[in-house]
C-alpha positions in Angstrom: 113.2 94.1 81.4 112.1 90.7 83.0 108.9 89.6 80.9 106.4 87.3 82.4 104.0 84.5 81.9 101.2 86.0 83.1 97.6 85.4 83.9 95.2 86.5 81.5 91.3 85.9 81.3 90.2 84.2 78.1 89.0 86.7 75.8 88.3 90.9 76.5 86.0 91.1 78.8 83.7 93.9 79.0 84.3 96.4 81.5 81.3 98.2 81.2 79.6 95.2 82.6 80.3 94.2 86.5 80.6 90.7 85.7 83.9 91.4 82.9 84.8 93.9 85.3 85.7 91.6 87.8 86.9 89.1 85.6 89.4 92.0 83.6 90.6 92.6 87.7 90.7 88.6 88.4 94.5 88.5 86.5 98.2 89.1 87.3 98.2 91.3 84.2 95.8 93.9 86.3 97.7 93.5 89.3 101.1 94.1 87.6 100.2 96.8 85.5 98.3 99.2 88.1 101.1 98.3 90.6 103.8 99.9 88.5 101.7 102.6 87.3 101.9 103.6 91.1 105.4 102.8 91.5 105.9 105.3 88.5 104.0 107.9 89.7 105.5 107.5 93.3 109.2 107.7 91.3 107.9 111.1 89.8 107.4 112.6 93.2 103.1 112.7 92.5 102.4 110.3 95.3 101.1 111.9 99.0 102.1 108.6 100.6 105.5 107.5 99.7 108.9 108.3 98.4 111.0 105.9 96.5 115.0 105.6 97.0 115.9 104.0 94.3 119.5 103.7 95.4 118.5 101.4 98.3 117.0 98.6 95.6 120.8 97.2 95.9 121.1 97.2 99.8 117.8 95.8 100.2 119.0 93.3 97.6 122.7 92.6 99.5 120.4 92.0 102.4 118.2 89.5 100.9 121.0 87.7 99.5 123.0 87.4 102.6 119.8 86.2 104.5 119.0 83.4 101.5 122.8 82.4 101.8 122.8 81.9 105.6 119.6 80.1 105.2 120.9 77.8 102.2 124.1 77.4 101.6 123.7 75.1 98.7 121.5 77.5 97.3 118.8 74.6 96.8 116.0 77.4 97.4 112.2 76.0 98.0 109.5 77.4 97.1 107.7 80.1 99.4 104.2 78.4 100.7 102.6 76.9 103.6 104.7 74.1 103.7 107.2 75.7 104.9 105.7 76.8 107.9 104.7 72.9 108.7 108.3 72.7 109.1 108.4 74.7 111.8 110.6 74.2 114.7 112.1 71.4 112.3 109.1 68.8 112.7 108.2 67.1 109.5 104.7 67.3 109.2 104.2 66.4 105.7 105.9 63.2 106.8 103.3 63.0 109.9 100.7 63.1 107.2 102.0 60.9 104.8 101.9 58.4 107.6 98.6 58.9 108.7 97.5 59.0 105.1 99.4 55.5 104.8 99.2 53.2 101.7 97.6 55.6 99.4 97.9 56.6 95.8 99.4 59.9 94.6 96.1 61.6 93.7 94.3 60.6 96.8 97.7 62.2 98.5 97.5 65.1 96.4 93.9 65.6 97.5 94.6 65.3 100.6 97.5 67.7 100.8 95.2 70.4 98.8 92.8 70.0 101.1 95.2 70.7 103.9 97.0 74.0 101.9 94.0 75.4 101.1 91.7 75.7 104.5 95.2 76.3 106.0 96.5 80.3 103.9 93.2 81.0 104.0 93.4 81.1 107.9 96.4 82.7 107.9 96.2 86.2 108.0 97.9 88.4 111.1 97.5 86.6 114.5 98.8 89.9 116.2 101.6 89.3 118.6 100.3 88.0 121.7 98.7 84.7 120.3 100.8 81.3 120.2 100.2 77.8 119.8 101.5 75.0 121.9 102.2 72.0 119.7 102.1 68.9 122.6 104.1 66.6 120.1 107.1 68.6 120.1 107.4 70.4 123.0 107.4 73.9 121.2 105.5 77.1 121.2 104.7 78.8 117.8 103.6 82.4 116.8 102.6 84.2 114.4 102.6 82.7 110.7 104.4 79.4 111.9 101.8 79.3 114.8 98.8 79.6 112.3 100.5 76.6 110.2 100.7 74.4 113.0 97.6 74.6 114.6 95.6 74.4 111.3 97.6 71.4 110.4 96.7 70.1 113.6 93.0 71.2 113.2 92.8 69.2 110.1 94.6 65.6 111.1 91.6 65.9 114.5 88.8 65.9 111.4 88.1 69.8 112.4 87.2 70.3 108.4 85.6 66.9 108.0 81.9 66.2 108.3 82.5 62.2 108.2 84.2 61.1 111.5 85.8 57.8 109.3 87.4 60.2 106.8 89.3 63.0 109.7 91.4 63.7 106.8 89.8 65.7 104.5 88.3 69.1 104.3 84.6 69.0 102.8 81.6 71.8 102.3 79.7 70.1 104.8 82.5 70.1 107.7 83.4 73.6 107.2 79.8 75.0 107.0 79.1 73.7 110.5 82.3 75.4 111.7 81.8 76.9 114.6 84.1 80.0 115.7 84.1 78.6 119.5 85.3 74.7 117.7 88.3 76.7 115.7 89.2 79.3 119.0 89.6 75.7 120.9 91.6 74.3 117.8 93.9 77.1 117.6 93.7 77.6 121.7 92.3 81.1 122.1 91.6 82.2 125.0 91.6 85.8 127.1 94.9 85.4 127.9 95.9 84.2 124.0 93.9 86.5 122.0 94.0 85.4 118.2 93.3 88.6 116.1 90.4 88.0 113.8 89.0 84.6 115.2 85.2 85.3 114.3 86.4 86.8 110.7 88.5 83.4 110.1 85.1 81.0 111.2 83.3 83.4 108.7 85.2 83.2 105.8 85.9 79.0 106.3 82.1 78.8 106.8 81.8 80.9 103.3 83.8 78.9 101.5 82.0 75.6 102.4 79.4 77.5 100.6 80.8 77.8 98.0 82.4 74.7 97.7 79.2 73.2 97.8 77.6 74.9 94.8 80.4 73.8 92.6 80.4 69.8 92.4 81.8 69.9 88.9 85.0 71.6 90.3 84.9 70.5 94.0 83.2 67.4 93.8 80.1 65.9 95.1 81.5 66.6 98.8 83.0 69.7 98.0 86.6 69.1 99.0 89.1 71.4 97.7 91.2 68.5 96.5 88.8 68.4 94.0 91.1 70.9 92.1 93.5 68.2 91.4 91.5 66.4 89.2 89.9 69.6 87.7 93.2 70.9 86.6 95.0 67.9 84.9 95.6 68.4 81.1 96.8 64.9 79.3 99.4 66.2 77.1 100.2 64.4 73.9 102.9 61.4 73.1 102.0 59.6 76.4 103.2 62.5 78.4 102.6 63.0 81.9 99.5 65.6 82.3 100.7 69.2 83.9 99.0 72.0 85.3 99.5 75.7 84.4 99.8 78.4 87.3 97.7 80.6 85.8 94.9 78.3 85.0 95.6 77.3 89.0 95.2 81.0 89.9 92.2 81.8 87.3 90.1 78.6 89.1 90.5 80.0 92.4 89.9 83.4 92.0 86.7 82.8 90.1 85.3 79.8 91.8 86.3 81.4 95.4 85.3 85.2 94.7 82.2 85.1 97.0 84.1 83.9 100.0 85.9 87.5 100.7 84.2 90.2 102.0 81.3 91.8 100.1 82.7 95.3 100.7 84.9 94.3 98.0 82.8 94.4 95.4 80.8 96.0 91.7 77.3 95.8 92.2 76.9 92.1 93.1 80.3 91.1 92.0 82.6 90.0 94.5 86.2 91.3 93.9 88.1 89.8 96.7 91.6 91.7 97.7 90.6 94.7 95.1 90.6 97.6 96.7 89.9 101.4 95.9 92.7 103.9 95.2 91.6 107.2 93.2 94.3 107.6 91.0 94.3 104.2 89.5 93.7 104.3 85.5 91.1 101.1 84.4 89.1 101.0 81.7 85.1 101.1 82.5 84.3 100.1 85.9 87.4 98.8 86.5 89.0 102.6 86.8 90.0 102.9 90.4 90.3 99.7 91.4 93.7 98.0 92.7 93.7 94.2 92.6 95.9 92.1 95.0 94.7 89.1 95.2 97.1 88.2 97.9 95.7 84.7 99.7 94.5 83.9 96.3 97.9 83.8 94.8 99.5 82.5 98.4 97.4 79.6 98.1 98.4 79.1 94.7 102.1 79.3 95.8 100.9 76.5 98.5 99.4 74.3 96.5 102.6 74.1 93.8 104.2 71.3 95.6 101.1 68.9 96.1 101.1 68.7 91.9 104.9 68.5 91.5 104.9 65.8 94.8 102.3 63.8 92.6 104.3 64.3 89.3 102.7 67.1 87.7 104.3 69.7 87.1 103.1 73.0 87.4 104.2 75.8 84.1 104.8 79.4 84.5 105.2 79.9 88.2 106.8 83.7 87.6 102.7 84.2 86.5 102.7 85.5 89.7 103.4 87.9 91.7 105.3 89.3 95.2 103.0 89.1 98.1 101.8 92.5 98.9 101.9 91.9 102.7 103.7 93.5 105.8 106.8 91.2 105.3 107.6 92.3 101.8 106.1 95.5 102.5 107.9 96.1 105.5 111.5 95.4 104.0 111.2 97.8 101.5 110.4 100.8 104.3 113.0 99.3 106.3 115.6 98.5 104.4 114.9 102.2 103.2 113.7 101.7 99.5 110.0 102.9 100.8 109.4 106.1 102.9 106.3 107.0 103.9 105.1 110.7 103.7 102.7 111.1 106.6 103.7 112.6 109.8 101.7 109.7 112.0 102.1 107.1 109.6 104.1 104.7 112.1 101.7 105.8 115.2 98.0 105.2 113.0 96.0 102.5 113.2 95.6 101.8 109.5 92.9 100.1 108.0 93.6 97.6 105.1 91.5 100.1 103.0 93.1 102.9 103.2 94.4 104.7 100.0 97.9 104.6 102.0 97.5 101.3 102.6 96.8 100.1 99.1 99.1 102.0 97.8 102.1 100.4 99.9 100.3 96.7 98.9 100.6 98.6 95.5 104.4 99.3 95.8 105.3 96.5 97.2 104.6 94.1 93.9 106.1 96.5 91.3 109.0 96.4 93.5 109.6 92.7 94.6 109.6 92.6 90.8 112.4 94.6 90.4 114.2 93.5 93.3 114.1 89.3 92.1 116.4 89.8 89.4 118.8 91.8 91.4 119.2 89.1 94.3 119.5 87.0 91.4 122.6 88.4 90.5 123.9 88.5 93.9 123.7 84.7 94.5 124.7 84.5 91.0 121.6 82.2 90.1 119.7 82.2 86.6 115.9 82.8 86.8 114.9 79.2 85.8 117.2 78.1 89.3 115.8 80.7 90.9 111.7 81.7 90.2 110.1 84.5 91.8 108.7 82.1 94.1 112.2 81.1 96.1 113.3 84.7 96.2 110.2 85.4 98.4 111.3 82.3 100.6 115.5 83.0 100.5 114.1 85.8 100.7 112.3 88.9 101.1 109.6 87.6 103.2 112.9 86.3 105.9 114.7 89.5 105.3 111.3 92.0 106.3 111.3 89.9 109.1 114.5 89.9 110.6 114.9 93.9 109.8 111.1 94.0 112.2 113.2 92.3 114.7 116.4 94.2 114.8 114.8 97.5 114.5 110.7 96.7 116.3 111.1 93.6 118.1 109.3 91.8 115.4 106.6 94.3 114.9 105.8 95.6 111.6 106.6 99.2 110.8 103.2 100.1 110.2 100.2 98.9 112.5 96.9 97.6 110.4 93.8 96.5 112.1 93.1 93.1 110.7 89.8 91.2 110.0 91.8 88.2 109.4 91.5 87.8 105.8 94.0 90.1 104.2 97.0 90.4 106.4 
């Protein structure tokens, strides 16, 4: 069985308590565990929502392969994060930065760079299909996940995120809390006729986050920029080594310094939980019982923000601390490629919420299974785990694979239709 380096809080929180319950569901560990507790029962036949075919894991897997081949033939796999979609349409925008940037150290790069990853996953959540963005540079239109990427890199080289007009190139507290959702609708060029789903929730949660950015000067600095987490992080190791960063340190930062930016439904008593959701049948201990944690933009933002450490000659331990991305790419290939069926008659005609026990339960099924699936494409491309992490068999990858099934078989459309608030999916 693959064995992982996961995220664990410091000590045994109490459960009984809403604060260590929270912290006990803040940790791969709880997502892992509760995700293949489902996946078990589901394999028993005990699950209203979805049958597993376990013989399909190895199609799925010939599928995935075959895509990451086609897409790499030298099998020199990146990572799966927002930078890849500022290479959309094959523009070099981390170059276009980099210039603009100019003459600058590595940390003030790295800073920079954060502060571009982060404001950008957490605005990209579903656009819906009839949104795009017209890039003027190059000539090229951009939907969906790409589209999102674009415009928010855009967005941030104007100084949207910036309140100091001589420093466009930063994101600070005070720049995003004066947001306004009609300044980001004109940055991302919504209009009637190019509706972007979830434009008000997106404003809302940037606006939270300068918030909370500005309560936290001993992480985020005195302006509150997330590039503040590059020099939070650092860990001088001994000899004269070069310092290094561990992913679930990465991951623990965020999802404790960031918990009050997601939406308060979400939540034990006061304590925010973030992508936590409620499914009956989920074993916990005290208040945690229940609960399913995904922590899905959390741990795609620490995915993102891998290469901004490594690019400034940090490197970043343990990256298999995390997990598959529990969202309608992943989630999709697996009911496409016919590991996943779903049990309800109207499942593919509902509008689903992101709540909804089905829901969570597919978010569920999808990380206990991209588990499982990893060290299969591994085998079929004939890579070790060390040349291939969790993390570049998402980008060969599953998340390429769930799309191109959605477009042979939907036109591009997922196989299950969620309303979005645009902070999940």
């Amino acid at each position: 069985m693959t064995r992982f380096a996961e995220s664990v809080p410091a000590g045994l929180p109490d459960t009984t308590r809403p604060a260590g319950a929270a912290q006990a569901l803040r940790s791969t560990v709880a997502v892992r565990e509760r995700a293949r507790f489902l996946l078990a029962r589901a394999r028993a036949g005990r699950s209203p929502h979805f049958a597993v075919n376990d013989a399909a894991l190895a199609g799925a897997a010939r599928t995935v392969a075959e895509l990451t081949r086609a897409r790499f033939p030298d099998l020199r796999i990146p990572y799966h994060s927002r930078w890849r979609h500022f290479e959309a349409g094959q523009v070099d925008r981390a170059g276009q930065l980099d210039a603009l940037l100019g003459p600058v150290d590595a940390a003030t790069r790295a800073r920079a760079q954060i502060d571009l990853a982060l404001v950008s996953v957490l605005l990209d959540a579903g656009a819906g299909a009839d949104w795009r963005y017209a890039e003027a540079g190059s000539a090229q239109s951009f939907s969906r996940s790409e589209g999102l990427g674009v415009a928010s890199f855009h967005a941030f080289t104007a100084g949207l995120f910036s309140s100091d007009p001589q420093q466009p190139l930063q994101v600070d507290a005070a720049g995003l809390s004066a947001l306004t959702t009609a300044q980001l609708g004109e940055a991302f060029q919504v209009s009637d006729s190019n509706p972007l789903v979830g434009l008000e929730g997106r404003a809302d949660l940037l606006r939270r986050l300068g918030a909370v950015l500005a309560r936290q000067p001993g992480t985020y600095g005195p302006l509150g920029r997330p590039g503040g987490l590059f020099d939070a992080l650092l860990h001088p190791l001994g000899g004269g080594a070069a310092p290094s960063v561990e992913v679930h340190e990465l991951l623990d930062l965020l999802l404790t310094t960031l918990s009050d930016i997601w939406p308060a439904q979400n939540a034990i008593d006061s304590e925010a939980l973030g992508d936590c959701w409620r499914h009956p049948d989920v074993p916990g201990d005290g208040l945690t019982h229940g609960w399913m944690p995904f922590h899905k933009l959390s741990q795609w933002l620490t995915y993102s923000l891998l290469e901004p450490f490594e690019w400034a000659g940090v490197p970043v331990r343990g990256p298999d601390a995390l997990t598959g991305l529990p969202e309608y790419r992943n989630g999709g290939l697996l009911i496409d490629a016919g590991v996943l069926r779903p049990l309800p008659a109207d499942h593919a005609t509902r509008v689903w919420t992101a709540g909804d026990v089905f829901i969570v339960e597919w978010r569920a099924l999808t990380v206990a299974l991209l588990d499982e699936l990893a060290p299969l494409v591994r085998a079929e491309l004939g890579l070790p785990p060390e040349r291939m992490p969790l993390a570049c068999v998402l980008e060969g990858g599953t998340w390429a694979a769930g799309r191109l099934l959605a477009q042979r078989l939907r036109g591009g459309a997922p196989p299950l239709h969620i309303a979005s608030d645009g902070t999940v999916f």
